[in-house]
PARO-219852 format. One line per field, with one value per residue (C-alpha): residue in one letter; residue number from 1; x, y, z. Coordinates in steps of 0.001 Angstrom, whole numbers, plus 500000, padded with zeros to 6 digits. Layout:
N
rest c(A|...)
nr c(NUM|...)
u c(X|...)
v c(Y|...)
w c(Z|...)
This chain:
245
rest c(X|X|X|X|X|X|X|X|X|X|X|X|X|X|X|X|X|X|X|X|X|X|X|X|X|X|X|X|X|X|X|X|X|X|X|X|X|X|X|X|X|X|X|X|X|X|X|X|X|X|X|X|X|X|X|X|X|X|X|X|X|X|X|X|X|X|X|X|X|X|X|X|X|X|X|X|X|X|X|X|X|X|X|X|X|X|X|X|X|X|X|X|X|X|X|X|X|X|X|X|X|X|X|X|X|X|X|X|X|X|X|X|X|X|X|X|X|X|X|X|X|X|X|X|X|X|X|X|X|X|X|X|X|X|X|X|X|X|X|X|X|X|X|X|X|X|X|X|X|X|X|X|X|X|X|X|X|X|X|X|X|X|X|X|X|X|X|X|X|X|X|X|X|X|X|X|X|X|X|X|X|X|X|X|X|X|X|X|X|X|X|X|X|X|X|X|X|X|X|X|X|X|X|X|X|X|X|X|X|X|X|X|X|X|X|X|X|X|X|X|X|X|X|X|X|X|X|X|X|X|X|X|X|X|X|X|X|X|X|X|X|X|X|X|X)
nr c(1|2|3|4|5|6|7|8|9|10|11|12|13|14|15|16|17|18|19|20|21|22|23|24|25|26|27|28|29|30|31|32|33|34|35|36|37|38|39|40|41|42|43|44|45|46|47|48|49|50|51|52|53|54|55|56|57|58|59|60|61|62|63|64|65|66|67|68|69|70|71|72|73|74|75|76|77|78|79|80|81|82|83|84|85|86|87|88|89|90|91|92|93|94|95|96|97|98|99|100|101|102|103|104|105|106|107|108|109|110|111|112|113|114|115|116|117|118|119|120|121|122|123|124|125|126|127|128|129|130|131|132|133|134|135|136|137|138|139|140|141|142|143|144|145|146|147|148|149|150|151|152|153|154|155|156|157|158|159|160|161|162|163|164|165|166|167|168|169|170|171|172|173|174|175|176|177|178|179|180|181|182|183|184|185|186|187|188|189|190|191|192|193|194|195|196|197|198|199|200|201|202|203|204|205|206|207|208|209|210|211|212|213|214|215|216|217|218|219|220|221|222|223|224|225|226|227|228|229|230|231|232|233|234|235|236|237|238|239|240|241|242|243|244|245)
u c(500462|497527|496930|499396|499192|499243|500906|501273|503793|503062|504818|501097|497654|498179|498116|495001|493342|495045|494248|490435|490798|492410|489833|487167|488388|489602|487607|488850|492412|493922|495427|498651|499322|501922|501745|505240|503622|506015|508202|506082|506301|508982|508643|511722|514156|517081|516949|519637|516768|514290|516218|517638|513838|512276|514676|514034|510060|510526|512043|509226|506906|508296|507979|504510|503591|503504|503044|503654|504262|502321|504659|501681|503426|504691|507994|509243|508124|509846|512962|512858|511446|514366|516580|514174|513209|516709|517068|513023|512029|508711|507212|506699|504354|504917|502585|503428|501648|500259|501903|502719|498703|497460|500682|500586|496925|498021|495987|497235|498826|499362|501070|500965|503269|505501|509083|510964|509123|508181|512305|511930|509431|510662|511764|509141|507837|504026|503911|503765|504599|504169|505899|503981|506800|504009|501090|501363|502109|499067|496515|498047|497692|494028|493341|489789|488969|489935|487178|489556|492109|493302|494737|495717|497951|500188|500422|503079|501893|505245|507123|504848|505132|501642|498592|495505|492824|489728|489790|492914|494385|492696|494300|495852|497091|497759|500958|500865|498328|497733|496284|493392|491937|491063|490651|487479|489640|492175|488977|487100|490999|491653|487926|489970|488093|489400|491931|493744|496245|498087|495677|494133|497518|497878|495012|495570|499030|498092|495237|497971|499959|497289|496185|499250|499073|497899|495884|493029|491759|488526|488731|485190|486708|488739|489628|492983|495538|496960|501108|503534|503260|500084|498543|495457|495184|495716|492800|490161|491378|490438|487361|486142|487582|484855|482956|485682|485418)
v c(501086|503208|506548|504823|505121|502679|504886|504410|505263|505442|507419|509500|508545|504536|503861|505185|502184|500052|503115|502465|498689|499178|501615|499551|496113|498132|500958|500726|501771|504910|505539|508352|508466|509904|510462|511575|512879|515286|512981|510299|508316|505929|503183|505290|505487|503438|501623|503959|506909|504885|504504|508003|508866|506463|507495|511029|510024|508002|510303|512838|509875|508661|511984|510698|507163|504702|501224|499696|500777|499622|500064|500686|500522|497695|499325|500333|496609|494579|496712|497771|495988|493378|496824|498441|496300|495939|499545|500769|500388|499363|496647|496567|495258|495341|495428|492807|490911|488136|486208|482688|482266|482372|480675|477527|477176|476854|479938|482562|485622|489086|491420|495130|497374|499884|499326|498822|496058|494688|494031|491579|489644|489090|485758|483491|480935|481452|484866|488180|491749|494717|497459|501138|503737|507086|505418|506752|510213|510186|508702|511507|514184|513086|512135|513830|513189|509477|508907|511247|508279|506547|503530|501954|505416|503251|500287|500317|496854|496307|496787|494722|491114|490286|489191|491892|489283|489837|487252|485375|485791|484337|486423|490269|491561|494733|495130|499069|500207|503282|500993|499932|503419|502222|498891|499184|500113|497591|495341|496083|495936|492544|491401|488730|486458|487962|491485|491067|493219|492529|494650|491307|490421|493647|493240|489876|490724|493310|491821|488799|491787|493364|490207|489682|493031|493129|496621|497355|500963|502004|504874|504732|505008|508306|510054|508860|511465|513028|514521|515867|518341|517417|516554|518378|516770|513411|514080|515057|512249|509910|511950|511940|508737|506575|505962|504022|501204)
w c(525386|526806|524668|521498|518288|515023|512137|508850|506801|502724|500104|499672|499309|498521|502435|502619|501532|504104|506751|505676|506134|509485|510980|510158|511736|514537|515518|519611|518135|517361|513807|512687|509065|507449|503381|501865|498740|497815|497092|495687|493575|495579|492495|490754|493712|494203|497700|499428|498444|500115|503527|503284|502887|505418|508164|507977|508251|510821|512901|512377|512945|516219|517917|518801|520761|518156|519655|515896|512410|509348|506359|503762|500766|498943|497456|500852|502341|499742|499765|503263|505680|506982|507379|509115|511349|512888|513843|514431|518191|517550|516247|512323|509840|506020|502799|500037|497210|497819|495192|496826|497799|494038|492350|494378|493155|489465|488704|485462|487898|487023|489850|488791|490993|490708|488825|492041|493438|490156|490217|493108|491232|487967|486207|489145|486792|485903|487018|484915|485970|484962|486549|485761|486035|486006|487469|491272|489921|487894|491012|493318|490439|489968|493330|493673|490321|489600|487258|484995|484904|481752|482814|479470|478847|481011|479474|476816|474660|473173|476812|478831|477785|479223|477667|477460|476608|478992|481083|480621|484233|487396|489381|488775|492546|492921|494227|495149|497838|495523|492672|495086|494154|490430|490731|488798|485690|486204|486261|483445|481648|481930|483681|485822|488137|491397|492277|494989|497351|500324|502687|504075|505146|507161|509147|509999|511461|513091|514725|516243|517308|519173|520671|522515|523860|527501|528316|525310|525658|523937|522061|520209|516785|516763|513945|512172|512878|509751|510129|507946|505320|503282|506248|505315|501891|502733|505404|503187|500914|503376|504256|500758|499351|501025|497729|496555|498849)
């Protein structure tokens, strides 16, 4: 395991915000990432896309030593991950909402993803979804410039059989790592007592992973390595995405 990496795999920026997470609970570990934003938004694809996709990124991927993979993105972990982890060498960890957690409470839950995992979760009693069809395209097209967002362009009020009264639901998760990055509007939209993702759940599997493993290098908190072909802007994402957290 000495000199390994952790990568991430996410269809673009979105995995950034579990990369952030990850770097700061772990800073003795060293980080890949690998965006696919050319082909983002993965919300739209049908799940033999997704594979045909995946595999061809994981190939490029495993050309370096990855010790495990973090699949941050919740479309590829809810549609993916029981394939994947049959044929992947390495050890891998998914992204998915937290749904169970806040249901079993009683609370009023709203998960906002993308259409394809928004599929999975439809017809769970006290739960609404929304599934946003545009809404990844329009973070990556306004990535350094979020503030230029409209989120309620999105919402289609006759489509989305939800209720927009501020403050009605305890709980709205967030149920694609790329909707971390305006969390603020998706706040002050429905002013719910608590967002929530399924980053926590990432770190905490990760850290049981790393537990078990025997030799722990120091590495002093490297910089993540970016690959693939928008390397480079995925980078200074990161680099300039840290007033967002």
């Amino acid at each position: 395991m000495i000199n390994s990496f952790i990568a991430l795999l996410d269809s673009g920026i979105g995995g950034i915000s579990v990369l952030s997470e990850l770097v700061k609970k772990f800073p003795n570990e060293r980080f890949l990432y690998f965006g696919d934003n050319f082909n983002a938004p993965y919300g739209n694809k049908s799940k033999q896309e997704l594979l045909s996709l995946t595999l061809k990124n994981l190939n490029y991927i495993f050309k370096y030593n990855v010790k495990v993979l973090v699949l941050a993105c919740n479309t590829l972990s809810v549609n993916l991950l029981g394939k994947l982890q049959k044929i992947c060498p390495t050890e891998i960890i998914g992204t998915f909402p937290p749904v169970e957690r806040f249901l079993v409470k009683g609370e009023k839950v709203l998960l906002l993803s993308t259409e394809k995992t928004a599929e999975n979760y439809q017809g769970i009693k006290n739960l609404d979804v929304v599934g946003f069809k545009n809404l990844v395209c329009d973070i990556e097209k306004n990535a350094f410039n979020l503030e230029k967002l409209n989120f309620e362009n999105h919402i289609d009020y006759r489509a989305h059989n939800i209720i927009h009264k501020k403050g009605y639901y305890d709980t709205v998760i967030l149920g694609c790592t790329h909707y971390l990055f305006i969390k603020n509007k998706i706040f002050n939209h429905f002013c719910p007592q608590k967002i929530s993702s399924g980053n926590d759940f990432v770190v905490s599997r990760l850290e049981k992973f790393l537990s078990k493993q025997k030799t722990q290098v120091k590495y002093y908190q490297n910089e993540p390595l970016f690959i693939g072909d928008c390397a480079k802007f995925n980078h200074n994402f990161y680099v300039n995405s840290g007033h967002l957290w």
